[in-house]
C-alpha positions as CSV (number, residue, x, y, z in Angstrom):
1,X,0.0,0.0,0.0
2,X,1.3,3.5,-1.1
3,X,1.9,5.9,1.8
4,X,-0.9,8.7,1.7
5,X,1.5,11.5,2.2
6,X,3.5,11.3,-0.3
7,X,0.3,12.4,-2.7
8,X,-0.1,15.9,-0.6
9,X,2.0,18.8,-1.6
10,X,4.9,20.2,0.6
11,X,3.1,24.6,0.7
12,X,0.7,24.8,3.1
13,X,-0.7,27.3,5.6
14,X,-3.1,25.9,8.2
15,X,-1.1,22.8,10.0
16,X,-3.6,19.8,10.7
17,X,-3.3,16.1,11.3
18,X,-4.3,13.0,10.3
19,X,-4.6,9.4,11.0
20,X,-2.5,7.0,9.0
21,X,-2.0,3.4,9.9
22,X,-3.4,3.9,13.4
23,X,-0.7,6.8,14.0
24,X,-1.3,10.0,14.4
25,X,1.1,12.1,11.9
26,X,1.8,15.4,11.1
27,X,0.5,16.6,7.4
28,X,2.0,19.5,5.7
29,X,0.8,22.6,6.2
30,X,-2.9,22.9,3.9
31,X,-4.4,26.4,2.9
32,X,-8.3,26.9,3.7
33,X,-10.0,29.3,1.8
34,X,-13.5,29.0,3.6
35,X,-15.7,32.5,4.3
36,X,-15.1,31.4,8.0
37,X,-11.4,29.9,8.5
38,X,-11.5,30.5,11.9
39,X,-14.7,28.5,12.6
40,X,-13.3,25.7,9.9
41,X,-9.9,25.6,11.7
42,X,-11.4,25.0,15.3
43,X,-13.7,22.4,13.7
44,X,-10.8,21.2,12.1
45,X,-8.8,20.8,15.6
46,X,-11.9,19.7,17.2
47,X,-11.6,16.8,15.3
48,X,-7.9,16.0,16.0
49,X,-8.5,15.9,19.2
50,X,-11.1,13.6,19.0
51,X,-8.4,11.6,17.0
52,X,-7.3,8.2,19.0
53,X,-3.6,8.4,19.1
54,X,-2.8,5.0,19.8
55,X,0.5,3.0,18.1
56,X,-0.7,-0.6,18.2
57,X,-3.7,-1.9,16.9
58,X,-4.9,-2.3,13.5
59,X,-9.0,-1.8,12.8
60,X,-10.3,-2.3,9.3
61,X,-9.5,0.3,6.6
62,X,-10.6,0.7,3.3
63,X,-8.2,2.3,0.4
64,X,-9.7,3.7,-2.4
65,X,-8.9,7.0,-4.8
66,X,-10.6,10.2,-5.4
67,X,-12.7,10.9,-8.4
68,X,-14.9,13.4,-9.9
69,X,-18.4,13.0,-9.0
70,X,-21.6,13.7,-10.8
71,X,-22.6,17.1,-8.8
72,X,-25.5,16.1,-7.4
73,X,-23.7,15.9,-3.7
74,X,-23.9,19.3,-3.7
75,X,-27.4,19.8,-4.4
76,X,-28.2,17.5,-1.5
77,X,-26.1,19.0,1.0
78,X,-27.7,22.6,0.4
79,X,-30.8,21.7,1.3
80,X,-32.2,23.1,4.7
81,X,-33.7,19.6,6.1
82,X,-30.6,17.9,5.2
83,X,-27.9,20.3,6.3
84,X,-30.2,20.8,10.2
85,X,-29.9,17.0,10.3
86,X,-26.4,16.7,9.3
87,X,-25.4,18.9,12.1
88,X,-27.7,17.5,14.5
89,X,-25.5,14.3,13.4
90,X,-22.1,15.6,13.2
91,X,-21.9,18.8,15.3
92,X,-21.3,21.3,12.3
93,X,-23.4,21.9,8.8
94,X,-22.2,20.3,6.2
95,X,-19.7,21.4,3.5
96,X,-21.9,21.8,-0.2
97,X,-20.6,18.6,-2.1
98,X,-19.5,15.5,-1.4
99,X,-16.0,13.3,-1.9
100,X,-16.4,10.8,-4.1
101,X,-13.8,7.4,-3.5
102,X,-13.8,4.7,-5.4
103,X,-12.8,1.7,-3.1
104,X,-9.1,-0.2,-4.7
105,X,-9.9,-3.6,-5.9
106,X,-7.8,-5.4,-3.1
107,X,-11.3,-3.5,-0.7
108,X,-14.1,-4.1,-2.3
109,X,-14.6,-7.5,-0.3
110,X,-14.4,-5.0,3.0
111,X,-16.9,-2.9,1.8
112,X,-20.3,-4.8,3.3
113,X,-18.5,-5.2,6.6
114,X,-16.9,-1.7,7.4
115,X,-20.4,-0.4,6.1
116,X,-22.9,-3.3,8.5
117,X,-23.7,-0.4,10.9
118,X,-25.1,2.9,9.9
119,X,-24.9,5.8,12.5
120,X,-27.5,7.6,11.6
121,X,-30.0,8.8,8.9
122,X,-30.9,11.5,7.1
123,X,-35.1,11.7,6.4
124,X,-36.4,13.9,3.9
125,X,-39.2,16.3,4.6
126,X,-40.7,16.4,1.0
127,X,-41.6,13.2,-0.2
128,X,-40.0,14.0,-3.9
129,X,-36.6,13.0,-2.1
130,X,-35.8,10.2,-0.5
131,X,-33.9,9.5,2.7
132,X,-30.3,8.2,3.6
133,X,-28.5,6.3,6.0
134,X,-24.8,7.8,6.6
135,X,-22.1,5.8,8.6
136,X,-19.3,8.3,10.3
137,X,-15.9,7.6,8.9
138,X,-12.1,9.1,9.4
139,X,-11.0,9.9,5.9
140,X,-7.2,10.4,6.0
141,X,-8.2,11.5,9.8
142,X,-10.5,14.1,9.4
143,X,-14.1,12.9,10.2
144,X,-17.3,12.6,8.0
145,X,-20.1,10.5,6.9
146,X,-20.1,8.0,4.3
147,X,-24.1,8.6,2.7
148,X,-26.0,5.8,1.3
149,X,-29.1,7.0,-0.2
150,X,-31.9,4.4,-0.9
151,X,-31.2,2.2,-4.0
152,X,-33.6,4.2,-6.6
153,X,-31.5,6.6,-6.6
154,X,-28.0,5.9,-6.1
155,X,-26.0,6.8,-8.8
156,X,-22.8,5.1,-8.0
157,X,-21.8,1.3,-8.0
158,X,-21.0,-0.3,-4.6
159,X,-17.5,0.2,-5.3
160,X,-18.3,4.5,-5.2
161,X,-18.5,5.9,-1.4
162,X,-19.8,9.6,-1.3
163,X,-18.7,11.3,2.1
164,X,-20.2,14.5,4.2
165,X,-17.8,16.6,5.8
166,X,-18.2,20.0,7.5
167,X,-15.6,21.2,5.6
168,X,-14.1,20.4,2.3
169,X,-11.9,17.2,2.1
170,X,-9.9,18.2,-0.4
171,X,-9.1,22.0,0.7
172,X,-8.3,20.6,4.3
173,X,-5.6,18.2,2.9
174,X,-4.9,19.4,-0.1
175,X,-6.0,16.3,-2.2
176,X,-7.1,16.1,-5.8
177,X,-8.5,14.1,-7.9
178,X,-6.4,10.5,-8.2
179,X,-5.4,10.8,-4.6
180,X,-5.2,7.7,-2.0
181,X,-7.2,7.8,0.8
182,X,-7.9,6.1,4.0
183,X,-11.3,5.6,5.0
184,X,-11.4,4.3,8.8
185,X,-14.0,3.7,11.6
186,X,-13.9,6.0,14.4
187,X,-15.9,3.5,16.3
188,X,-12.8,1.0,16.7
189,X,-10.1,1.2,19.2
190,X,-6.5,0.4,18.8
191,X,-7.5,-2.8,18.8
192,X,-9.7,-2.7,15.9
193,X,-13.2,-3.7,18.5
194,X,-16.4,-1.8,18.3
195,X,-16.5,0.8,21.0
């Protein structure tokens, strides 16, 4: 498995963290270029701190890559009913759009397991839409919510994770398109149980 941080570039200005191999590390500096960077950052070291920082224990990880969605995350995460229940959820609104990873071949046969309990769900309040269930998940370390929307209308294969953030995956780590990523449960301690 290729190490994440050799995909994120070395000129950064905000310094965050992130989880790698059940290690805390320290990422490059990343630029944020939100209205509110202040409100982002604390958010942003909110989540470190919630970080486990053990050394030993392996829980299950998924690898996949980044790749350009459809745009239709963004349009669901602007609407009012879903961004009050996101933050209800997750503590913050969430960022408009979604990351879309598509899961490495040597994952896919993780996929039904890491995915086997959903956190919480997102229920529409018109009935042209339909509702979700989302499952929280460390990507590279920084936490969101992997969103499964009911089978009529999801527009990816099983191998395609969309995730929620209250910030923007990409900005925060300075990832594009083609990048590794980690996906990780925060549920699991160091020694990969359910907590």
């Amino acid at each position: 498995m290729s190490d994440v941080r050799a995909t994120v570039p070395k000129k950064k200005e905000l310094q965050i963290r992130y989880c790698l191999a059940g290690n805390v590390e320290l990422a490059p500096k990343t630029s944020i270029s939100w209205k509110s960077r202040d409100s982002k950052r604390r958010l942003i070291e909110k989540d470190r701190a919630m970080l486990r920082t053990c050394s030993g224990g392996e829980g299950m990880k998924i690898v996949g890559v980044i790749q350009k969605g459809v745009g239709q995350g963004a349009l669901f995460t602007r609407l009012d009913w879903v961004m009050e229940q996101f933050e209800k959820a997750m503590g913050a609104k969430p960022f408009p759009g979604t990351l879309n990873v598509r899961v490495c071949d040597e994952d896919v046969d993780k996929i039904d397991a890491f995915f086997a309990v959903m956190d919480f769900q997102i229920i529409p309040i018109d009935a042209d839409y339909c509702s979700a269930s989302l499952k929280k998940v460390w990507v590279n370390g920084i936490l969101g919510a992997a969103v499964f929307p009911s089978s009529e209308v999801h527009v990816h294969g099983k191998e395609i994770i969309e995730i929620m953030s209250a910030y923007s995956f990409k900005e925060a780590l300075h990832l594009h398109d083609g990048d590794r990523v980690i996906l990780s449960d925060p549920h699991e301690n160091c020694e990969g149980e359910r907590k």
